[in-house]
C-alpha positions as CSV (number, residue, x, y, z in Angstrom):
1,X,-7.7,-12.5,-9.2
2,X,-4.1,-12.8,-10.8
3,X,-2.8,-14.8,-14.0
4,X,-2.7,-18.7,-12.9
5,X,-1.0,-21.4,-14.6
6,X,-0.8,-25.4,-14.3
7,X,2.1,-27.1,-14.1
8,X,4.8,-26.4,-17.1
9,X,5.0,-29.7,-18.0
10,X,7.9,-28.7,-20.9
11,X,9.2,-26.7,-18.5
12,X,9.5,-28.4,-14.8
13,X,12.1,-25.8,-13.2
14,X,10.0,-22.7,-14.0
15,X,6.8,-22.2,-10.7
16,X,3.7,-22.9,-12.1
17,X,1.8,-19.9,-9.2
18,X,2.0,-16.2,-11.0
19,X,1.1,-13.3,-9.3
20,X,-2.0,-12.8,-8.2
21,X,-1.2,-10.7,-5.0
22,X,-1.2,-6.6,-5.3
23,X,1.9,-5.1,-6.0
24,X,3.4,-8.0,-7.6
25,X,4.9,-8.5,-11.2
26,X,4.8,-12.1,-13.7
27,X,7.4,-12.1,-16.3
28,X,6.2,-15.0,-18.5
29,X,8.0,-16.6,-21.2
30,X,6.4,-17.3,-24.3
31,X,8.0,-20.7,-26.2
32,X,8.2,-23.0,-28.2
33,X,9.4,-26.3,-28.8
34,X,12.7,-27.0,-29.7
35,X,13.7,-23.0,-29.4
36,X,17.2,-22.4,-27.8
37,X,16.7,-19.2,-27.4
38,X,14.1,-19.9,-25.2
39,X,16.1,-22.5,-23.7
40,X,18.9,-19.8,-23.2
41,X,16.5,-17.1,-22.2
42,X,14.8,-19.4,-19.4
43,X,18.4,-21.3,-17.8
44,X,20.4,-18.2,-18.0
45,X,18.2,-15.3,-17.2
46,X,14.8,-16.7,-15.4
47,X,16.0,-19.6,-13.2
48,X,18.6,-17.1,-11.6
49,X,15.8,-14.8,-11.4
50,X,13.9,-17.2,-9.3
51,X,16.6,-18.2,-7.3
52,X,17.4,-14.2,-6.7
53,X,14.3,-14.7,-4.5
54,X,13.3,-11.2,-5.3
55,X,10.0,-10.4,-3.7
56,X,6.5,-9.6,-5.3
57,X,8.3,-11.3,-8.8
58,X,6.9,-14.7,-9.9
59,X,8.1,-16.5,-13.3
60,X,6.0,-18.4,-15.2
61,X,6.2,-20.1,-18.9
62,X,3.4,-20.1,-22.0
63,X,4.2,-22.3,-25.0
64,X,2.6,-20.5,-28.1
65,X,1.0,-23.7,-29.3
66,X,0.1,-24.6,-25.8
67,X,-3.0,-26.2,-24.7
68,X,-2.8,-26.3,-21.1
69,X,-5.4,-24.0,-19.5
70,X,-4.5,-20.9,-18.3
71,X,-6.9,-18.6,-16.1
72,X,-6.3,-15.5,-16.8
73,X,-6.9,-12.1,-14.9
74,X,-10.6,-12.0,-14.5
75,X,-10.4,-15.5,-14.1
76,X,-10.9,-16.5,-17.7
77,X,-10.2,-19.7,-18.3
78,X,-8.1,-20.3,-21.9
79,X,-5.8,-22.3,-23.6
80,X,-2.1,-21.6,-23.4
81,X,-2.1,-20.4,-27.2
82,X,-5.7,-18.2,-26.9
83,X,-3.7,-16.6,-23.4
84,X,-1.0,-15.8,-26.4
85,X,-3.2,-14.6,-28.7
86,X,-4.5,-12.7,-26.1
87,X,-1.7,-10.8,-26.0
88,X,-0.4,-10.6,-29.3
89,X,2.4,-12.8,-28.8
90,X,3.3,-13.9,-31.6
91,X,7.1,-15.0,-31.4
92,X,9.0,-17.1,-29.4
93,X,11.3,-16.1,-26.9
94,X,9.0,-13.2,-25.5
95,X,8.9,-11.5,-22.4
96,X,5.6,-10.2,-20.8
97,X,6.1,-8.1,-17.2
98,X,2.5,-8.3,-15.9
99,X,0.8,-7.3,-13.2
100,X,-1.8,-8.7,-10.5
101,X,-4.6,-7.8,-13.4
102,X,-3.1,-9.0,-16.3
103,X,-2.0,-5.5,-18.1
104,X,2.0,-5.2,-19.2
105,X,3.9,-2.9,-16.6
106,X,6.9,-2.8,-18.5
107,X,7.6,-3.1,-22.7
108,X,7.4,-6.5,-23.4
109,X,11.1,-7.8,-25.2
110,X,11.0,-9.9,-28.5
111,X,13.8,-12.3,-28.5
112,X,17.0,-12.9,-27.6
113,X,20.0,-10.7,-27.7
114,X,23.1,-12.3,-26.1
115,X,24.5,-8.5,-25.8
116,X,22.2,-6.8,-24.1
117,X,19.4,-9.1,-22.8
118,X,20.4,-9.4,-19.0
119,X,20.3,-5.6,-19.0
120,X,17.3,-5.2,-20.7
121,X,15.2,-7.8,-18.4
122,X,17.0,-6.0,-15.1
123,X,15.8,-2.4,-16.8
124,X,12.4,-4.1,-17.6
125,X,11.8,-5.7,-14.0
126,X,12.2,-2.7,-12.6
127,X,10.0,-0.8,-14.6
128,X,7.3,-3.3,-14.3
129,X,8.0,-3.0,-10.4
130,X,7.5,1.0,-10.2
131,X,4.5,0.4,-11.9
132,X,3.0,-2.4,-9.3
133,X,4.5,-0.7,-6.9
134,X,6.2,2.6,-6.2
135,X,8.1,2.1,-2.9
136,X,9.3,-1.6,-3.7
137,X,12.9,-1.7,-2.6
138,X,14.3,-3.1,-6.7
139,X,12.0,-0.4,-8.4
140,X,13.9,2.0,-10.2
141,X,13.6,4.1,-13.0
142,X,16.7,2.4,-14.9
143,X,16.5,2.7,-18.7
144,X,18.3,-0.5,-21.1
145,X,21.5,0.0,-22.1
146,X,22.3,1.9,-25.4
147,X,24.6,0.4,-27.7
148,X,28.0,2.7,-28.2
149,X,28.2,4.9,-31.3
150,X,31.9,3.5,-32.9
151,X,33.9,5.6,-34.5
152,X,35.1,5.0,-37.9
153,X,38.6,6.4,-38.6
């Protein structure tokens, strides 16, 4: 059984059904109140996502202090905070790319950088969708972009 979660109450524009099918990948944000990076992170980056209408990705939203029950892979049954301490989240935004079991598929990203964040969520989703699945039309092997060495005269 995939990751469930109920209703985002805090979050009403994010689903509240993860994947739980094979070959699919859940990027779940981990929050916080009153965080505008996580604000940022979900209206800029994660509701295009979900209107990209990509297949096999679902989008889903943990508050670290959360108590809403989340069933887990497994179908354990915890509270939004224990499903963070879970997985060692420990700061809010986070990113977690996971698959139908609950294991990461792709490096997890810790907060926001205006930069290079859209690149490194693309590069990320893609790597978490090799991993679920190897002949899924948006899985690549694309790496995060590296920031340019400047010269100094």
């Amino acid at each position: 059984m995939g990751i469930q979660f109920v209703a985002m109450a805090s979050s009403p524009l994010l689903p509240a059904v993860l994947a739980s099918e094979p070959f699919s990948v859940s990027v779940v944000l981990f929050s916080q109140p009153a965080c505008e990076f996580c604000e940022e992170a979900r209206v800029h980056y994660l509701l295009p996502l979900i209107a990209s209408g990509r297949s096999h990705v679902f989008v889903g939203e943990v508050r670290l202090d959360g108590r809403r029950i989340v069933t887990g892979a497994g179908s354990d049954s915890m509270s939004e905070a224990d499903f963070a301490r879970r997985h060692d989240v420990r700061f809010a935004p986070t990113l977690l790319f996971l698959g139908a079991r609950g294991g990461e598929l792709a490096p997890r990203i810790v907060g926001l950088s205006r930069d290079y964040f859209g690149a490194y969520l693309d590069a990320r989703l893609a790597t978490a969708l090799l991993a679920a699945d190897p002949a899924h039309p948006d899985a690549t092997t694309a790496s995060p972009p590296r920031a340019s060495a400047r010269t100094v005269p």
